[in-house]
C-alpha positions in Angstrom: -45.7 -19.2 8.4 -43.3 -20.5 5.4 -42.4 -23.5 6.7 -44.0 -26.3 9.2 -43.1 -24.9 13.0 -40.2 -26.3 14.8 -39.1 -25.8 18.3 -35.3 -25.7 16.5 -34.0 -21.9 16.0 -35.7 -20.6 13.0 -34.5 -17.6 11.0 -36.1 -14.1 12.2 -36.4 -12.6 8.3 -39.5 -14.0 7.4 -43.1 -11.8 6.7 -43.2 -8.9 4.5 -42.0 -6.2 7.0 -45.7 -4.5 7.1 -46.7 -7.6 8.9 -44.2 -8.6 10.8 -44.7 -9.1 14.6 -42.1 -7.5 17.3 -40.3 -10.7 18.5 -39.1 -10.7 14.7 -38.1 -7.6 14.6 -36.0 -7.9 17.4 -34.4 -10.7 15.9 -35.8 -13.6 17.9 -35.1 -17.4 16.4 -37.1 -19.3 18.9 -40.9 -18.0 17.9 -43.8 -19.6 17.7 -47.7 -19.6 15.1 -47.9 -16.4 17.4 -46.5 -14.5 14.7 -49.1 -15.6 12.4 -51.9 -13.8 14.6 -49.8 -10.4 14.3 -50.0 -10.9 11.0 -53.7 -11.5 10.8 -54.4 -8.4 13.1 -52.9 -6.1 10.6 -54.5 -7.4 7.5 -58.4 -7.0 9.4 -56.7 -3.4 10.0 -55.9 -3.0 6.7 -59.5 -3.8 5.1 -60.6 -1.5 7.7 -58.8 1.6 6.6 -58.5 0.5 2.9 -54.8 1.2 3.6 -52.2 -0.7 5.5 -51.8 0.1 8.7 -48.1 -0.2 9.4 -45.3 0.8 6.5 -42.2 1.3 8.1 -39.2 1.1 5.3 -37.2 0.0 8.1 -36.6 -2.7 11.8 -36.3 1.2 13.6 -39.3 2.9 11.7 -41.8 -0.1 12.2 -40.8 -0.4 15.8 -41.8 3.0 16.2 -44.8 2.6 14.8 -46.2 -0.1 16.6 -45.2 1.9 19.2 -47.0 5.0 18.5 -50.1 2.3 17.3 -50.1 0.3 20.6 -47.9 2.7 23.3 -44.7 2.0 24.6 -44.0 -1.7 25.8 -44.3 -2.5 29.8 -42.1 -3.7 31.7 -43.7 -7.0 32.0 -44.2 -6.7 27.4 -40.5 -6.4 27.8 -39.4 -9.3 29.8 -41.8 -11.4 27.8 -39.1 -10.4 24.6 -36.4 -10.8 26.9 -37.2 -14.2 27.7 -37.7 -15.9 24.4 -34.1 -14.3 23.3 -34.3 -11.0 21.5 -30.8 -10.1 20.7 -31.8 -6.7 19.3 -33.8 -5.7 22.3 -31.4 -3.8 24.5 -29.9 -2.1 21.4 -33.5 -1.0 21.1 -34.7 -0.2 24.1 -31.2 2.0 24.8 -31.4 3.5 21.3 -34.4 4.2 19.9 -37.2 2.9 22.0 -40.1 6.3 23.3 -41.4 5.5 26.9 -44.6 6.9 27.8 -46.7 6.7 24.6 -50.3 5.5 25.2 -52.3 2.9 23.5 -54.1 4.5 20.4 -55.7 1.8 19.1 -59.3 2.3 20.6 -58.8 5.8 19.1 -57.8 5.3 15.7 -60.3 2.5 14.9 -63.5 3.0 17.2 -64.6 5.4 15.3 -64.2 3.5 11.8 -65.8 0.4 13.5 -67.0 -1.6 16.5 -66.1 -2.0 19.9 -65.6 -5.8 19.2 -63.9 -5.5 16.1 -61.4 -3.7 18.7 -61.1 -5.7 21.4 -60.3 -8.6 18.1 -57.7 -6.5 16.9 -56.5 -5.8 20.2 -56.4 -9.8 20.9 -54.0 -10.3 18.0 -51.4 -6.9 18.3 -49.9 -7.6 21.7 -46.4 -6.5 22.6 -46.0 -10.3 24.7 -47.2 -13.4 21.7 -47.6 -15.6 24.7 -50.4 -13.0 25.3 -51.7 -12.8 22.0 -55.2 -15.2 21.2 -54.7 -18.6 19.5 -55.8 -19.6 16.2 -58.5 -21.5 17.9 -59.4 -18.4 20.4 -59.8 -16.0 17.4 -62.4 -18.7 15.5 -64.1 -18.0 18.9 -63.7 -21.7 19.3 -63.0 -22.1 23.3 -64.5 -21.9 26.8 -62.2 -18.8 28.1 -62.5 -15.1 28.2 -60.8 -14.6 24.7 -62.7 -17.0 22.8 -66.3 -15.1 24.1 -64.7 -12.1 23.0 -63.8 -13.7 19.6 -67.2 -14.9 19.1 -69.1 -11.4 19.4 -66.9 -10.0 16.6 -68.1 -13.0 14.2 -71.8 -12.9 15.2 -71.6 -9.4 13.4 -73.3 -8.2 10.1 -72.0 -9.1 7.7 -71.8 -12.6 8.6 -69.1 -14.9 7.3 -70.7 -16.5 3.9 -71.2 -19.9 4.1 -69.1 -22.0 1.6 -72.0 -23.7 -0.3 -72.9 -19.6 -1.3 -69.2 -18.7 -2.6 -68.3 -19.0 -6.3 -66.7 -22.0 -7.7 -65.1 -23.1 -10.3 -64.9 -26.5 -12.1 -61.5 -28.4 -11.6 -60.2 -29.1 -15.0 -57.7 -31.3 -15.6 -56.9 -34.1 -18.6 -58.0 -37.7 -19.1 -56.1 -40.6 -20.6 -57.5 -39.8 -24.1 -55.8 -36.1 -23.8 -59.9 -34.7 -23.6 -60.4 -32.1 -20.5 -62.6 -33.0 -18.1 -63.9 -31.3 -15.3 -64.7 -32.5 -11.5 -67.8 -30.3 -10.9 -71.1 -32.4 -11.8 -73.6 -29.3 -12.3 -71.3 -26.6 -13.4 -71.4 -25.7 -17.2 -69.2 -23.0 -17.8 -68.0 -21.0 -20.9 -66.9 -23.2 -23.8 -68.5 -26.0 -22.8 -70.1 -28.6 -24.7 -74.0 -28.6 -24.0 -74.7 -31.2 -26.5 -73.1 -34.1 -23.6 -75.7 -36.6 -23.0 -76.1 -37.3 -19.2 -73.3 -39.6 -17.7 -70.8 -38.6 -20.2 -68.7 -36.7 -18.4 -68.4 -32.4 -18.5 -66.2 -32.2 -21.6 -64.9 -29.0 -22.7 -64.5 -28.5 -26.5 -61.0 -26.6 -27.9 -61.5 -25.5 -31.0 -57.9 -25.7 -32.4 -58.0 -25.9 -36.3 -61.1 -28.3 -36.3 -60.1 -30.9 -33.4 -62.4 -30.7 -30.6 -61.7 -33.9 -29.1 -57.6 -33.5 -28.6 -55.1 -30.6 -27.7 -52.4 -29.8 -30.1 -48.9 -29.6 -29.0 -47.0 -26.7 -29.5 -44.6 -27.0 -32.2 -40.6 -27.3 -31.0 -38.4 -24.9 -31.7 -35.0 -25.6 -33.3 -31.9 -25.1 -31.5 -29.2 -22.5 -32.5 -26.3 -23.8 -33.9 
């Protein structure tokens, strides 16, 4: 979310519209980190399809597709919205809203993937948030139904990498003496000084008109007159 959650009413237009979960679309000021999980659902669909899944230009044209993605909202999906205050709901529902469409998501991603990798996405795009998993039941970190699900889908190959194998990068930042120094004791990257003795410190050299040892200011520029 964009800002720390509040039970206070917070303002519906936040996430790109691509991503952005029913309740908001209905206009709903009282949501909750549920909307985060929508959010998540579509990007795994997205790097499954190389392609974003929803792009409606339009509150109308994204409703619909959600609709023709998951099937027309039940009664129950629609007392759900009506409860935590969509004002934009009956407008909807009288207006615009198809009944009867089924639930296509098994169909348009089964065959691109997993059963699991399903029943995850299927965890996150609910019509109802308070139905939609936690952050904690998607990490597959719980005792209940969800979280087993959760777990399959990250027991998959490929497995998540573990942090000690992704690349990093030194932290560079100055010292008192204006020399850059760097936080990562067995990195050496590009431009570095190799001829350090040990315990001195990863120093990286700037070669700016024969200085090595300070940065040079850039020069001020005169103000009109």
């Amino acid at each position: 979310m964009a800002r720390a959650f509040s039970p206070r009413p917070l303002t519906p237009g936040v996430v790109t519209i691509w991503y952005r979960a029913p309740e908001l679309l209905l206009g709903t000021k009282h949501y909750t980190s549920s909307v985060d999980l929508w959010s998540a659902g579509l990007v795994l669909a997205e790097l499954l399809q190389s392609s974003p899944c929803l792009t409606g230009e339009t509150t109308i044209e994204q409703l619909s597709l959600i609709v023709k993605l998951l099937g027309s909202p039940t009664s129950d999906d629609m007392a759900a919205l009506s409860a935590i205050g969509c004002p934009d709901l009956i407008r909807w529902r009288r207006e615009s809203l198809s009944s009867g469409r089924v639930d296509n998501l098994e169909r348009r991603f089964l065959t691109e993937t997993s059963s699991e990798t399903v029943s995850f996405l299927r965890g996150c795009l609910t019509w109802d948030p308070r139905s939609r998993w936690t952050a904690a039941e998607a990490l597959g970190r719980g005792k209940n139904r969800s979280s087993a699900l959760a777990a399959k889908w990250w027991k998959e190959s490929p497995r998540a990498t573990d942090k000690e194998f992704l690349p990093t990068y030194p932290e560079v930042r100055n010292n008192n003496n204006g020399v850059s120094t760097s936080s990562g004791a067995d990195y050496r990257g590009a431009g570095q000084d190799e001829s350090n003795e040990a315990g001195s410190g990863n120093s990286y050299v700037f070669d700016f008109d024969g200085d090595a040892t300070a940065l040079r200011r850039p020069a001020k520029r005169p103000r009109p007159r």
